[in-house]
N, CA, C and O of each residue as an XYZ file, in Angstrom:
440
protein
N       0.815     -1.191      0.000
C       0.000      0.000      0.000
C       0.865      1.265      0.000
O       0.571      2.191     -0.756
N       1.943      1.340      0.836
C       2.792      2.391      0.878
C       3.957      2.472     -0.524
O       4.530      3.505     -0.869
N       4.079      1.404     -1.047
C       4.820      1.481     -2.183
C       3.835      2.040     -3.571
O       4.222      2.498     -4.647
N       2.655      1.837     -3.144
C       1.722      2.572     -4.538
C       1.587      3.861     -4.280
O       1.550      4.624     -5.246
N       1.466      4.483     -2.720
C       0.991      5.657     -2.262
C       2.477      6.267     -3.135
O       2.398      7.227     -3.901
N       3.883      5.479     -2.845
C       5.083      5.874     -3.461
C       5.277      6.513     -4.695
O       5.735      7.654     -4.756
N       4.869      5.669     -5.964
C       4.672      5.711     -6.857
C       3.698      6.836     -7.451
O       3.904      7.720     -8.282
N       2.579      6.483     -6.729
C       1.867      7.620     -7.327
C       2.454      9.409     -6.665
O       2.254     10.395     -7.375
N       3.017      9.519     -5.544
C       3.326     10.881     -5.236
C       4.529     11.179     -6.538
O       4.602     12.255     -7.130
N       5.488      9.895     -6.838
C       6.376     10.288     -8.280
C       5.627     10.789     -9.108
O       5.890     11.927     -9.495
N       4.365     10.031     -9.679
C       3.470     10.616    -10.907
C       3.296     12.317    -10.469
O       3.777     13.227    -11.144
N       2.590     12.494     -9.332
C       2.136     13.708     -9.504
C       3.298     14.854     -9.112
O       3.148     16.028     -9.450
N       4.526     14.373     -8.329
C       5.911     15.100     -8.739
C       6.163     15.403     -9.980
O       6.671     16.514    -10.133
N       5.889     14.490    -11.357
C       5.996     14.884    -12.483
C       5.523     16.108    -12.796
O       6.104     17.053    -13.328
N       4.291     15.988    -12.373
C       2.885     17.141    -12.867
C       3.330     18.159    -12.207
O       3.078     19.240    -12.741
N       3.881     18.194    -11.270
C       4.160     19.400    -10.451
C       5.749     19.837    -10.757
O       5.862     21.063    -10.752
N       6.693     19.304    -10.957
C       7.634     19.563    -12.292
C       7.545     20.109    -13.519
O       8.492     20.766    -13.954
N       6.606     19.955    -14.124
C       6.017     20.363    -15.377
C       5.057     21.944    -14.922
O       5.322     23.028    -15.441
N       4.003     21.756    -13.922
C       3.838     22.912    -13.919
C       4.441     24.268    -13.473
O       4.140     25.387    -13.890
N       5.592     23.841    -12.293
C       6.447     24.893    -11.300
C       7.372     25.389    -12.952
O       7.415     26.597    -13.182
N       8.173     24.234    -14.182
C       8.616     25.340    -15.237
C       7.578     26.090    -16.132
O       8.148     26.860    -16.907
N       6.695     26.087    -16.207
C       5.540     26.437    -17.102
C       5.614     27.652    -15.912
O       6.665     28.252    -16.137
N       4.994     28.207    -14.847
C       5.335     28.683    -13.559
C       6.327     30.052    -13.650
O       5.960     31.210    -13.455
N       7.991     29.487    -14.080
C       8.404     29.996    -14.133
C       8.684     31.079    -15.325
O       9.044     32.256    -15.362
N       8.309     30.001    -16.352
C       8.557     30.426    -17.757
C       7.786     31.864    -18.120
O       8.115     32.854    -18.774
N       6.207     31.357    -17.124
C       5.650     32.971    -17.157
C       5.508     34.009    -16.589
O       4.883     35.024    -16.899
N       6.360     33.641    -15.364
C       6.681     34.831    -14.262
C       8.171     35.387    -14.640
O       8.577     36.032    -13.673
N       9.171     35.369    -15.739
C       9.902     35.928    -16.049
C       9.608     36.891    -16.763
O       8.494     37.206    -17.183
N      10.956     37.568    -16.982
C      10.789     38.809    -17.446
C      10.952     38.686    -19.020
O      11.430     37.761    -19.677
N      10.367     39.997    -19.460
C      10.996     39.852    -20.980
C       9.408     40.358    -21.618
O       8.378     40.654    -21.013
N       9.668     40.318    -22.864
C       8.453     40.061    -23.631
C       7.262     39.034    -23.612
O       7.624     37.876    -23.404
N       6.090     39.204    -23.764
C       4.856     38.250    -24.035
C       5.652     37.114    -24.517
O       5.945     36.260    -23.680
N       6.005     36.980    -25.594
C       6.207     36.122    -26.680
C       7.806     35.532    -25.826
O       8.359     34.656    -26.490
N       8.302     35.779    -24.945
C       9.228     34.779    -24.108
C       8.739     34.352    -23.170
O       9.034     33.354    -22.512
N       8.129     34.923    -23.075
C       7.278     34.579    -21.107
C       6.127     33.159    -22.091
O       6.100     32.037    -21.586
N       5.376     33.399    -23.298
C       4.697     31.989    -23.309
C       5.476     31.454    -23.834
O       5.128     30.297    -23.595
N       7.006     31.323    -24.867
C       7.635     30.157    -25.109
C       8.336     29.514    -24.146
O       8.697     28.387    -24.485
N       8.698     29.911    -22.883
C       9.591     29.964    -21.790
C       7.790     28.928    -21.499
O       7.505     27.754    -21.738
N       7.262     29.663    -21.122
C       5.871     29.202    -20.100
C       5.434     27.773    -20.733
O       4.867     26.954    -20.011
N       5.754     27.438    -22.332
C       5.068     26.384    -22.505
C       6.359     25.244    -23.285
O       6.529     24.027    -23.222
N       7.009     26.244    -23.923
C       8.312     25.286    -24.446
C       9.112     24.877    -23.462
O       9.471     23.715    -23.651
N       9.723     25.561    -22.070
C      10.217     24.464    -20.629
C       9.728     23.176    -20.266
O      10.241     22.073    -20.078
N       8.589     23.650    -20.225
C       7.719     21.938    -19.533
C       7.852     21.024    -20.940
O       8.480     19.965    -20.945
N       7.065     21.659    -22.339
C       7.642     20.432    -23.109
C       8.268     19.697    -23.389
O       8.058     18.517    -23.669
N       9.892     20.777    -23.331
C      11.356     20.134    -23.768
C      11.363     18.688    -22.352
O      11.484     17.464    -22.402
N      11.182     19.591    -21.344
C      11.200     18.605    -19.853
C      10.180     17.328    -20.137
O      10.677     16.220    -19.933
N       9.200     17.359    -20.457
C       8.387     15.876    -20.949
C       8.909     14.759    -22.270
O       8.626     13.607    -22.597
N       9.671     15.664    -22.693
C       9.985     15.087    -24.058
C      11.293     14.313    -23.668
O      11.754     13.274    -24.141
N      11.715     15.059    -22.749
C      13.531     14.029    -22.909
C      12.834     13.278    -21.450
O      13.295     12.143    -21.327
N      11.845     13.643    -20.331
C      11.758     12.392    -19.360
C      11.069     11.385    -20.144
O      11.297     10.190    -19.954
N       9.996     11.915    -21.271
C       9.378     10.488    -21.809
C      10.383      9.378    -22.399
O      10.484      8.223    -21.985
N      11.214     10.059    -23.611
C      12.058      9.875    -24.264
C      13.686      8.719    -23.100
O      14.196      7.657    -23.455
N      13.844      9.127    -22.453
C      14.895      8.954    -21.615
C      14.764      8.203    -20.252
O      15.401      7.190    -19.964
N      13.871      8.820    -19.467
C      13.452      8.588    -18.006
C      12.791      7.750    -17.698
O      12.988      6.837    -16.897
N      11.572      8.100    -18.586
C      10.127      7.111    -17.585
C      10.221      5.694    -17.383
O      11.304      5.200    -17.696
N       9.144      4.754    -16.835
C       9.748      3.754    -16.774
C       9.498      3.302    -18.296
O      10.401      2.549    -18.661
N       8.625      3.520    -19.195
C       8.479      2.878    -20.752
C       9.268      3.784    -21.609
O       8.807      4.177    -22.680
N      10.532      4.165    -21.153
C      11.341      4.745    -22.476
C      11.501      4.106    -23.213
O      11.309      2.892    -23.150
N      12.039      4.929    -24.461
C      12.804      4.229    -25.762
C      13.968      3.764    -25.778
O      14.323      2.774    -26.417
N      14.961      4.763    -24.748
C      16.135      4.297    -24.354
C      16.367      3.988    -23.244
O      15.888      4.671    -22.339
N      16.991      3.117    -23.014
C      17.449      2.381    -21.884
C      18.848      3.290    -21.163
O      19.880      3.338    -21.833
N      18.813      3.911    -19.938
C      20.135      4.884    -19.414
C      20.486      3.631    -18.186
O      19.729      2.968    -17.477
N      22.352      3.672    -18.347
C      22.541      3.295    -17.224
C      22.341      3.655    -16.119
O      21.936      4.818    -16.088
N      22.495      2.924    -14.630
C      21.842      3.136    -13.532
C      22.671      5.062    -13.147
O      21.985      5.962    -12.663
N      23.377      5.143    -13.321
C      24.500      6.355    -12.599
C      23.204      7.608    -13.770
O      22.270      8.229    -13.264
N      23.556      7.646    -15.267
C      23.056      8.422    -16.190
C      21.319      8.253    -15.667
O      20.618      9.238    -15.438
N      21.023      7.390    -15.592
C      19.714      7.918    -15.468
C      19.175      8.409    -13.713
O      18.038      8.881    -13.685
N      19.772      8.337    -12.588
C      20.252      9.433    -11.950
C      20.457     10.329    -12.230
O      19.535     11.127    -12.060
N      21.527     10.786    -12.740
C      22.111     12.280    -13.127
C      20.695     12.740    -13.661
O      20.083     13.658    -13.115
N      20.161     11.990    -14.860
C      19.066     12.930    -15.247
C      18.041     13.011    -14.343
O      17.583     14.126    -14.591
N      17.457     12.599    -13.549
C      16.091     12.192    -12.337
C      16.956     13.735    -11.587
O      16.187     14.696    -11.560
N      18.060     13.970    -11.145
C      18.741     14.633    -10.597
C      18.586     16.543    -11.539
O      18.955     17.666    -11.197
N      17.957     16.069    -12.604
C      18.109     17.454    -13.588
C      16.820     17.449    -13.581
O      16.254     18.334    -12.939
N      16.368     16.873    -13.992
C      14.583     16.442    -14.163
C      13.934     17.257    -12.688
O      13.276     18.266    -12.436
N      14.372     16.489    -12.180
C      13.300     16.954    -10.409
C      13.924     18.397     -9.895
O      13.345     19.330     -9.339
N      15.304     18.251    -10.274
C      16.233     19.625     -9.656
C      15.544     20.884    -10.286
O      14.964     21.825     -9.744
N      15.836     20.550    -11.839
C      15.680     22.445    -11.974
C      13.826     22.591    -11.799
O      13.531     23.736    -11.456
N      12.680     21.729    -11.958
C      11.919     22.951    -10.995
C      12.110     23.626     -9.880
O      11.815     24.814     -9.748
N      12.603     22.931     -9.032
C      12.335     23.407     -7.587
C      13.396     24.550     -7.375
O      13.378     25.419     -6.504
N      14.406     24.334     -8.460
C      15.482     25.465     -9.036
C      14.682     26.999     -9.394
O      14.848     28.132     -8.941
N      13.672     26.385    -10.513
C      12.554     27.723    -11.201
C      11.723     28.194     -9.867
O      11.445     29.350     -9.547
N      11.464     27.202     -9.305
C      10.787     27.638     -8.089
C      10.817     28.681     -7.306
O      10.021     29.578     -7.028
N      12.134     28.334     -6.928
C      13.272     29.016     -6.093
C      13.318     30.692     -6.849
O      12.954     31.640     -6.153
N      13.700     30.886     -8.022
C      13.969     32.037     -8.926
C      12.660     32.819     -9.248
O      12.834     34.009     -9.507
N      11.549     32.417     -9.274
C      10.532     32.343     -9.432
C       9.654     32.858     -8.060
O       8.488     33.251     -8.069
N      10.469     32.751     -6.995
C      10.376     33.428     -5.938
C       9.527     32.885     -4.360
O       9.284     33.327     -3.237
N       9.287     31.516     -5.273
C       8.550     30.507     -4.323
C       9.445     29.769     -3.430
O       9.393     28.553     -3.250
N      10.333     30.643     -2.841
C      11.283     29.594     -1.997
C      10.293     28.297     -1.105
O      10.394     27.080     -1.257
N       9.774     28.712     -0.587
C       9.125     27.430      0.238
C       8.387     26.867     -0.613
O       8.017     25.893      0.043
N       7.869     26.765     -1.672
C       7.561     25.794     -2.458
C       8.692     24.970     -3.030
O       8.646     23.747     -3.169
N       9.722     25.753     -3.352
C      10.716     24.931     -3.805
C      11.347     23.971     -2.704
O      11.842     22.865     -2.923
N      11.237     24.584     -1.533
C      11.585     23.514     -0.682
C      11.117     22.221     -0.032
O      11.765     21.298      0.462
N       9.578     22.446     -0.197
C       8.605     21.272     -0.084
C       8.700     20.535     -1.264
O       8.425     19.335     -1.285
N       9.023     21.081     -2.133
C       8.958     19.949     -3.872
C      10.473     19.253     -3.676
O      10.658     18.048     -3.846
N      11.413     20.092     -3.333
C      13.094     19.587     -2.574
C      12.899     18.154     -1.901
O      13.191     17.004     -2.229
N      12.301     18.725     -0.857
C      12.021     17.335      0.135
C      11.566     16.405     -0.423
O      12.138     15.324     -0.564
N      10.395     16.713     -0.849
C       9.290     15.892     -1.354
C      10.308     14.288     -2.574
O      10.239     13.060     -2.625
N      11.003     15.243     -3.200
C      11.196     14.927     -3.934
C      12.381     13.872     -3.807
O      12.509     12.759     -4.318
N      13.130     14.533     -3.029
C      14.476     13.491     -1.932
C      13.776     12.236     -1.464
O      14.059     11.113     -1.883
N      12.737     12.530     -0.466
C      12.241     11.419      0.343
C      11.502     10.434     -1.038
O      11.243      9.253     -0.809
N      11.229     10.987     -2.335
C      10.759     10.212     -3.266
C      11.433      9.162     -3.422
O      10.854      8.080     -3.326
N      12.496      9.203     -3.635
C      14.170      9.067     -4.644
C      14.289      7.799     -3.358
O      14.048      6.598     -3.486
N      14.754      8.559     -2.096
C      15.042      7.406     -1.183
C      14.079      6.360     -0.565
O      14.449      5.346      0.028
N      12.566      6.802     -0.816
C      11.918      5.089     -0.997
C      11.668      4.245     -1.850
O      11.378      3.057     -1.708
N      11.828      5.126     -3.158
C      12.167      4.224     -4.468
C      13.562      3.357     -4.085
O      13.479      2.153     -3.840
N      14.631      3.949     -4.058
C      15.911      2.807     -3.554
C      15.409      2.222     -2.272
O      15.477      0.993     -2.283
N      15.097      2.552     -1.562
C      14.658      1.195     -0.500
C      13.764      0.246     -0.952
O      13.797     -0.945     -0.644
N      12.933      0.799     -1.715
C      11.938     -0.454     -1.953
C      12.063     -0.848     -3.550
O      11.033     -1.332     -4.020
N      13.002     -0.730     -4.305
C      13.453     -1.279     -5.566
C      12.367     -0.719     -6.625
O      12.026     -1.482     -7.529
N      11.940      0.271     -6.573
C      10.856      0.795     -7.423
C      11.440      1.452     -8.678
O      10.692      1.952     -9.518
């Protein structure tokens, strides 16, 4: 039961990854026309290389270290945009959140 509750808080870490750069993309500065490519091209590029790379049904297969590093880029820079974006304590609950993810996935082989 606690390993699905697991799993599913990863799923919606995704969603909340995807929306904190979308988030950021439109709380920057600049022109309209950067603030929505920033607002909608971040989260895409970010779905496209976790689908592509990450998830568990990728196309490519990453060794155990590389596909770390990326889970490590993937989860990092929202809570990064977060942070810049001016939501420090959001970024720090998505931080945690996101640590304690990581370390019951390795405890429980997920």
């Amino acid at each position: 039961m606690l390993q699905t509750a697991n799993l599913l808080l990863r799923f919606i870490l995704e969603w909340c990854a995807l929306t904190a750069l979308g988030y950021w993309g439109f709380q920057s500065s600049g022109t309209l026309l950067k603030k929505v490519t920033l607002g909608i091209g971040a989260p895409l590029l970010l779905a496209v290389i976790w689908g592509m790379l990450g998830s568990p049904g990728a196309s490519v297969k990453l060794s155990t270290y590389v596909h770390l590093l990326l889970e490590i880029i993937v989860f990092g820079l929202p809570a990064l945009a977060l942070y810049v974006a001016g939501k420090q304590s959001l970024a720090l609950i998505y931080g945690l959140l996101v640590v304690m993810n990581r370390f019951l996935m390795f405890i429980w082989n997920q």
